[in-house]
N, C-alpha and C positions, 0 to 999 in steps of 0.2 A: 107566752106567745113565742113561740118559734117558726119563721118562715126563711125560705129560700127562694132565692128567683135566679136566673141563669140564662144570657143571650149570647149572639156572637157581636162584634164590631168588629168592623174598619178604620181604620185610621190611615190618612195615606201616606204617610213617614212611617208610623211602625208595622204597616201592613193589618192584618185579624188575629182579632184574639179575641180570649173566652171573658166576662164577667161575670163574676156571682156573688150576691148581695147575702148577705143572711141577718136577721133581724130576731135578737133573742133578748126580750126583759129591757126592751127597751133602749136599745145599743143596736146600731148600725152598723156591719163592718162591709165595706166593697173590695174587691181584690179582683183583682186579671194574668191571666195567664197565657201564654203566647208559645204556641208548640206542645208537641205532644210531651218533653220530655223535660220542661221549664217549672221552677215549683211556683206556686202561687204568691204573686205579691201585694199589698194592700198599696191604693191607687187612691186620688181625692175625686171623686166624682164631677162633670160637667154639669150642665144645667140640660141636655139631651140625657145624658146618663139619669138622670133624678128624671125626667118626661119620660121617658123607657119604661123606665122601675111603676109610678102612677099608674102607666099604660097597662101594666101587667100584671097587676093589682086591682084594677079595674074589672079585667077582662076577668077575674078569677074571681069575684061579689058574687055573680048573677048565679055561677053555677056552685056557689057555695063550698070552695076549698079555701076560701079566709072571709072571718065577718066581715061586718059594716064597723063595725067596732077596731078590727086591724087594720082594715082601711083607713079609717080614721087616724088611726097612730101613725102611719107610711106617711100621711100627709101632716101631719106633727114633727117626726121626723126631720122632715125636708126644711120645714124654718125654720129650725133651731141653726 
């Protein structure tokens, strides 16, 4: 299982920036990047950051670009 997810945030101390989750074999990694010309760095997720990721994982079930089965593991994931 290999997935990627990708949004923008706000934060109002460090202004917007990018996240992007990626989920390979079982392994979580988050990382964010701030500017176009900043390299990516690996971030501890919030508990909105984790409600995001669910959210848009959800929204990708119904039209079938990850099972019910990767869904499953996203939400495994998150309690560990």
């Amino acid at each position: 299982m290999s997935i990627e997810f990708g949004w923008w945030a706000k934060d109002p101390e460090a202004g917007k920036f990018q996240i992007n989750v990626a989920i390979h074999g079982g392994n979580i990694t988050w990382q964010r990047k701030q500017g176009h010309y900043n390299s990516w760095e690996d971030f501890p997720p919030t508990e909105d950051d984790w409600d995001k990721l669910i959210g848009e994982a959800e929204r990708r079930v119904p039209r079938r670009l990850i099972s019910t089965k990767q869904f499953e593991d996203i939400k495994r994931l998150r309690e560990k």
